[in-house]
LOLONU-781702 format. One line per 3 residues: number of its first residue (from 0); for each residue x, y, z of N, C-alpha, C. Coordinates in Angstrom, 2 decimals. Layout:
NUM) X,Y,Z,X,Y,Z,X,Y,Z ~ ... $
//
This chain:
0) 0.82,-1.20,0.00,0.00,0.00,0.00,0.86,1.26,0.00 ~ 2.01,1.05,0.42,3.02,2.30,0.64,3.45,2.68,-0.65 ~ 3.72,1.91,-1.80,3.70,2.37,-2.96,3.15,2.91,-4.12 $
3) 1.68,2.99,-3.82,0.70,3.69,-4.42,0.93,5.09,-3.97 ~ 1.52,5.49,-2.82,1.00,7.13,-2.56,2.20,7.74,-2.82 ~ 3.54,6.96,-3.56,4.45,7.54,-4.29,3.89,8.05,-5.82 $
6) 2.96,7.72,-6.30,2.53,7.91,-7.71,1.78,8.91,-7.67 ~ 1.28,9.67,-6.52,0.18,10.74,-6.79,0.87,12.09,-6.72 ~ 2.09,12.15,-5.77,2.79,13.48,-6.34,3.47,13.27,-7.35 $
9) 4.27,12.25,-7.72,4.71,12.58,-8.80,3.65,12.70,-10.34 ~ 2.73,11.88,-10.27,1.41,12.56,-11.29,1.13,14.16,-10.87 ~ 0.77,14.62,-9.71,0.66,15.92,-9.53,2.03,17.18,-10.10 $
12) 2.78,16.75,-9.99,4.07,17.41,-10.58,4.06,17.34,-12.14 ~ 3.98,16.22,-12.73,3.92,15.77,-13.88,2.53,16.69,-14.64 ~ 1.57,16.91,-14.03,0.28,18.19,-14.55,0.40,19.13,-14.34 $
15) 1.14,19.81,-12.94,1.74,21.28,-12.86,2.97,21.24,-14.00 ~ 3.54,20.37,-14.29,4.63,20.98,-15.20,4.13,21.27,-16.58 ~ 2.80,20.40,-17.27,2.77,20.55,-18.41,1.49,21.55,-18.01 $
18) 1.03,22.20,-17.25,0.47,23.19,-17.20,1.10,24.41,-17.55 ~ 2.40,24.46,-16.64,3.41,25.32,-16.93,3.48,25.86,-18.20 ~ 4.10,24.46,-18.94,4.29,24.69,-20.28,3.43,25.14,-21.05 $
21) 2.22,24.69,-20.97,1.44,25.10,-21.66,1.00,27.16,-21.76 ~ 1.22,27.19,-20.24,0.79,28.54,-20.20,1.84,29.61,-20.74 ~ 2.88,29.05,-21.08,4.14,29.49,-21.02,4.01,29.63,-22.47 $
24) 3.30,28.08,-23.25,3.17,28.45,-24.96,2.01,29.17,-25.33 ~ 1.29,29.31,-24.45,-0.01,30.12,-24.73,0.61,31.78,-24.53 ~ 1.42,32.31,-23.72,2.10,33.36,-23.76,2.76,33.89,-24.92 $
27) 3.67,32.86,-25.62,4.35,33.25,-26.60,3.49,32.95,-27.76 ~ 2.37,32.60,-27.92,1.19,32.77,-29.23,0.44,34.53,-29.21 ~ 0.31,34.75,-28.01,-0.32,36.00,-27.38,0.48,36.88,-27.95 $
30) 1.85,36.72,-27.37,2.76,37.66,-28.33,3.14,38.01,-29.85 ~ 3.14,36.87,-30.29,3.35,36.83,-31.80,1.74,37.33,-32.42 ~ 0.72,36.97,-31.97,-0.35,37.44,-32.16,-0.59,39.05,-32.29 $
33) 0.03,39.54,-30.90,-0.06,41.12,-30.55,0.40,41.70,-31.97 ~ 2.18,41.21,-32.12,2.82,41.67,-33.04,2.47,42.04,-34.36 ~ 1.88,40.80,-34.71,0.74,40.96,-35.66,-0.04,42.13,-35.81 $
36) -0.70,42.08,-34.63,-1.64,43.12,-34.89,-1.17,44.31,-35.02 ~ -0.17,44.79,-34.20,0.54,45.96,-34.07,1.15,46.52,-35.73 ~ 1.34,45.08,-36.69,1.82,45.38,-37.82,1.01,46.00,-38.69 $
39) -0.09,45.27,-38.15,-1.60,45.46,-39.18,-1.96,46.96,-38.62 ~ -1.89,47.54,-37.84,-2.31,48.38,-37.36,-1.44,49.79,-38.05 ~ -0.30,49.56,-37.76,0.81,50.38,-38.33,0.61,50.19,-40.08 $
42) 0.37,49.87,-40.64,-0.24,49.36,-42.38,-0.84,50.23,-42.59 ~ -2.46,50.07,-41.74,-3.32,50.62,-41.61,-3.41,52.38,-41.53 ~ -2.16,52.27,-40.43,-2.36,53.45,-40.18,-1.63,54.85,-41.25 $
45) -1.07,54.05,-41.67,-0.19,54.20,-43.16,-0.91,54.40,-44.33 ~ -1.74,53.76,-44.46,-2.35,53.58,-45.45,-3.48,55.23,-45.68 ~ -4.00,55.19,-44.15,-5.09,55.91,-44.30,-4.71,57.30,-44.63 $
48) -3.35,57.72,-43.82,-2.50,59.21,-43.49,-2.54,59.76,-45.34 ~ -2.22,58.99,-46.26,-1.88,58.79,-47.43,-2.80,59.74,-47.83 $
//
């Protein structure tokens, strides 16, 4: 029985880490996203001054 309750933190570690990650790749989509927009925006804003 003592060896079953070694498997639940390390599963718990193992979902905080790819949580981590995940939030960490959801950050750097956010960014490249922004950038984007910031490009489109600057285009835009180019375009109209014209």
């Amino acid at each position: 029985m003592n060896g079953m309750f070694g498997i639940f933190p390390v599963l718990g570690l193992l979902i905080y880490l790819v949580m981590i990650g995940l939030g960490i790749y959801c950050m750097v989509l956010f960014i490249r996203l922004a950038k984007r927009g910031i490009e489109a925006l600057d285009i835009y804003i180019h375009d109209k001054r014209r």
